[in-house]
C-alpha positions in Angstrom: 122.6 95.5 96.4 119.7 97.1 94.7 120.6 100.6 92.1 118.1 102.8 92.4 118.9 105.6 90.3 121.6 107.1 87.7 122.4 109.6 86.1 124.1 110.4 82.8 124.9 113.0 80.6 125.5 113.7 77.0 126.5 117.4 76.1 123.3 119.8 77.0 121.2 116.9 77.9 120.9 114.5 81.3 119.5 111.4 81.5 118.3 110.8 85.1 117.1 107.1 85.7 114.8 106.1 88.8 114.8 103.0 88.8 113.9 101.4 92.4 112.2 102.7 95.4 112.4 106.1 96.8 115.0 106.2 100.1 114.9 108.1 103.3 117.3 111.0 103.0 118.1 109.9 106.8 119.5 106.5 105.5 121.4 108.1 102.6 123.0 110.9 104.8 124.1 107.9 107.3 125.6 106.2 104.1 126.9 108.6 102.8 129.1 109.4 106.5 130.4 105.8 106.1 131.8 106.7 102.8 129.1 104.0 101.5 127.9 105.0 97.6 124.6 102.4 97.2 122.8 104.9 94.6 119.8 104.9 96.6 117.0 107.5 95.1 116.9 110.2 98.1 116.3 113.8 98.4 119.7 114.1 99.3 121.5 112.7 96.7 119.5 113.3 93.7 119.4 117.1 94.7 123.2 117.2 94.6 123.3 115.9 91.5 120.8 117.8 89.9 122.5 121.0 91.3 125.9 119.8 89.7 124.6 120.0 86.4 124.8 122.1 83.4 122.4 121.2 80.9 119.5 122.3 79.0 117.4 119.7 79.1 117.0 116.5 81.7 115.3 113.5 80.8 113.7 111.7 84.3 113.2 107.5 83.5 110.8 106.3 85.9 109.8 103.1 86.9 109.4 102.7 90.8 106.9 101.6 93.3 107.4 104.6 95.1 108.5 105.0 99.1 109.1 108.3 101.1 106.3 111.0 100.0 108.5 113.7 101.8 111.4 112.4 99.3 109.3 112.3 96.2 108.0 115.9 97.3 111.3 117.2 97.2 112.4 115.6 94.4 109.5 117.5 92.3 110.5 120.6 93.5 114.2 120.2 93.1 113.2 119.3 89.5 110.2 122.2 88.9 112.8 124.9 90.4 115.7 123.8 87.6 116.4 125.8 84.8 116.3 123.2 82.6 113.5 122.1 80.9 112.3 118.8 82.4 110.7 115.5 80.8 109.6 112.9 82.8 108.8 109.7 81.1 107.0 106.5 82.8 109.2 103.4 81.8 107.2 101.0 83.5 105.4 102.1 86.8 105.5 105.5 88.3 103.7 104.4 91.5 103.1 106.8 94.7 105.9 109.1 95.9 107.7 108.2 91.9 103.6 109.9 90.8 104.7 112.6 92.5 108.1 113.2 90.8 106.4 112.4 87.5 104.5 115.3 88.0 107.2 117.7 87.9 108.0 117.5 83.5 107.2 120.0 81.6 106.6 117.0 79.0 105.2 114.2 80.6 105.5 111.4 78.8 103.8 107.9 79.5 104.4 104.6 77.4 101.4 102.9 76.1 102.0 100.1 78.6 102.6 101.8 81.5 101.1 103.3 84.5 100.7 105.6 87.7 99.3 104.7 91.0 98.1 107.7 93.2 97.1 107.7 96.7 97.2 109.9 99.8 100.2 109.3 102.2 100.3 106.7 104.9 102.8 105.1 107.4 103.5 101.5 108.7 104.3 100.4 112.4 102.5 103.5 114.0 102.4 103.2 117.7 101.6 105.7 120.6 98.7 106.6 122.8 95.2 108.5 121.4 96.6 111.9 121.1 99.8 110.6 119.2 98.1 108.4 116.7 95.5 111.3 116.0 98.2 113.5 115.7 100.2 111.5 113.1 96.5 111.4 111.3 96.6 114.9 111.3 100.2 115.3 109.9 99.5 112.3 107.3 96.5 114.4 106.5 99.1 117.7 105.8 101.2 115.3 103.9 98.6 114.3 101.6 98.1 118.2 100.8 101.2 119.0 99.6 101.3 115.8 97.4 98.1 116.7 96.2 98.8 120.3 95.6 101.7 118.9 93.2 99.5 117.1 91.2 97.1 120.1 90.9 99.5 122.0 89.1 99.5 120.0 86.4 96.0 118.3 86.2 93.2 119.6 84.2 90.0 117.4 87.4 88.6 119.5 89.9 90.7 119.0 93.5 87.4 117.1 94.7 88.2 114.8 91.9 91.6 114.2 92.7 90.7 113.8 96.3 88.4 111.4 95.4 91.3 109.0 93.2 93.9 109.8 95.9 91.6 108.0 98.1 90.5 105.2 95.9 88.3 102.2 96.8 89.1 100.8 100.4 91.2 104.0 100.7 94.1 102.1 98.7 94.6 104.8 96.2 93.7 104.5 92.2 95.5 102.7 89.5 95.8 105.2 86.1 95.8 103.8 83.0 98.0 106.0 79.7 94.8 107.0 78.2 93.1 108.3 81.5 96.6 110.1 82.7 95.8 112.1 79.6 92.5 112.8 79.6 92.9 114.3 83.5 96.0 115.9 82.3 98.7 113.8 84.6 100.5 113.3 81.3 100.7 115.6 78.6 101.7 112.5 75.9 101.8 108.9 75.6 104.8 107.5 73.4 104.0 105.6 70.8 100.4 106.2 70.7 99.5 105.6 67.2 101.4 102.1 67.9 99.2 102.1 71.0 97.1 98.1 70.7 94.1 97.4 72.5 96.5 94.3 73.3 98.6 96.7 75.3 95.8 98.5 76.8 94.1 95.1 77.8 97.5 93.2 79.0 97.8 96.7 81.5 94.1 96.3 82.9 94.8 92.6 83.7 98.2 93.3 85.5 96.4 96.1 87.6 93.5 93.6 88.5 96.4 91.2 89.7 97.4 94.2 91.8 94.4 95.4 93.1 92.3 91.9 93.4 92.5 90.5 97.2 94.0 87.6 97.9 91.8 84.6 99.3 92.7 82.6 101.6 93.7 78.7 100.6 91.5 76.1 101.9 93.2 74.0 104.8 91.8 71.6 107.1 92.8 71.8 111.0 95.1 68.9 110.2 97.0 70.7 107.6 97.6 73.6 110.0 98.7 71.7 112.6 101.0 69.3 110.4 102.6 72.6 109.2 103.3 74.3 112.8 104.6 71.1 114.0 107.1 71.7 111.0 107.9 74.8 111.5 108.3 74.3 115.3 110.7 71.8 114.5 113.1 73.8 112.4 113.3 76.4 114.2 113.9 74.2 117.5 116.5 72.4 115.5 118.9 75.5 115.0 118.8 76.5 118.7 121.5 74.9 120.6 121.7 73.3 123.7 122.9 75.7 126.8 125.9 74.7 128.4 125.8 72.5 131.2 127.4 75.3 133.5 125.1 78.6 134.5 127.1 80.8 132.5 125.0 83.3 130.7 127.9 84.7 128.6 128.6 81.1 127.3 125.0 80.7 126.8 125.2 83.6 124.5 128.2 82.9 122.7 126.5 79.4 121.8 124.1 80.8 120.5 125.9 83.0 118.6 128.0 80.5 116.9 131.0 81.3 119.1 133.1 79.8 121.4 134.2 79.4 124.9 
């Protein structure tokens, strides 16, 4: 089981860790009917406990490859909207929908090695005929917006700027060093700064090159392709057992299920 979040609290102040990706609220909700606690980061369940506090000051960890934009969207606003005063600190990576919550301290705070990832929203497995897929554009585009206006209210770039990162090279979104976060105004400090190496900096620019840089393709000769699909055939033939002698399709099923007669 993966933890994705917790939260803790010492007299006036709550320490709220995001630590893993950012779950639907759907999933949670489901969960959460089962009587199933797997601290997954949501909407849902980070908004009740941020609404259960009393505190004067919550301190956000992040360090997340992001997920949901519609949950990270929410998060920030749940977060903005408190009455406490908010400081958001990068841990390690604060990377798409986690960039969005980032954006909602009133202190935000970066580690010299760390970093944010921005890009507009998109979705996986989308299926339908013309007028479906362009209208899923169209509310991706919408989506995008409201992320965007987010980061507006705390950036010092023009919005044609920001479009501009959100869509990055090959539309994959931009990587954002401590030192640039700054300078655009994504973070208002980076800890540690006058311990700040050009080690640090350096090591960061390599790991987002590993990151961004496409993969090539190995080298393999027809033979090597076909030696491997022969293997793979073979496995896979090798856990599929034999129907049953009688045209029974129940049987059949329960065989290969692992069951029996």
């Amino acid at each position: 089981m993966k933890k994705y979040y917790s939260m803790e609290t010492s007299g006036r102040t709550a320490d709220l860790y995001i630590f893993g990706d950012i779950a639907d609220a759907v999933d949670t909700g489901i969960d959460e009917a089962w009587g199933l606690d797997l601290g997954e980061t949501s909407s849902l369940s980070i908004v009740k406990d941020i609404q259960a506090l009393d505190v004067d000051t919550i301190n956000v960890h992040i360090n997340s490859m992001g997920g949901y934009t519609n949950e990270g969207i929410a998060i920030f606003n749940t977060l903005k909207n408190s009455k406490a005063k908010v400081n958001t600190i990068v841990d390690g990576f604060a990377c798409s929908a986690a960039s969005v919550i980032f954006m909602a301290g009133d202190n935000r705070i970066m580690n010299s090695a760390s970093i944010l990832m921005i890009h507009n929203a998109w979705m996986e497995g989308i299926a339908g005929n013309g007028a479906q897929v362009r209208g899923i554009a169209d509310e991706l585009d919408k989506i995008s917006q409201a992320a965007g206006n987010a980061y507006m209210e705390r950036v010092n770039i023009a919005r044609e700027e920001l479009d501009t990162l959100l869509d990055g090279e090959n539309h994959e979104g931009t990587w954002i060093l401590p030192e640039d976060a700054l300078k655009m105004g994504f973070a208002t400090e980076i800890s540690s700064a006058a311990e700040s190496s050009a080690a640090s900096q350096s090591a960061m620019r390599v790991m987002v090159h590993k990151f961004t840089a496409k993969p090539k393709a190995a080298m393999q000769s027809p033979a090597d392709v076909e030696k491997l699909a022969s293997a793979v055939v073979e496995k896979l033939m090798a856990k599929i057992p034999e129907p049953p002698k009688e045209n029974n399709p129940m049987k059949f099923l329960s065989a290969l299920t692992g069951g029996k007669d």
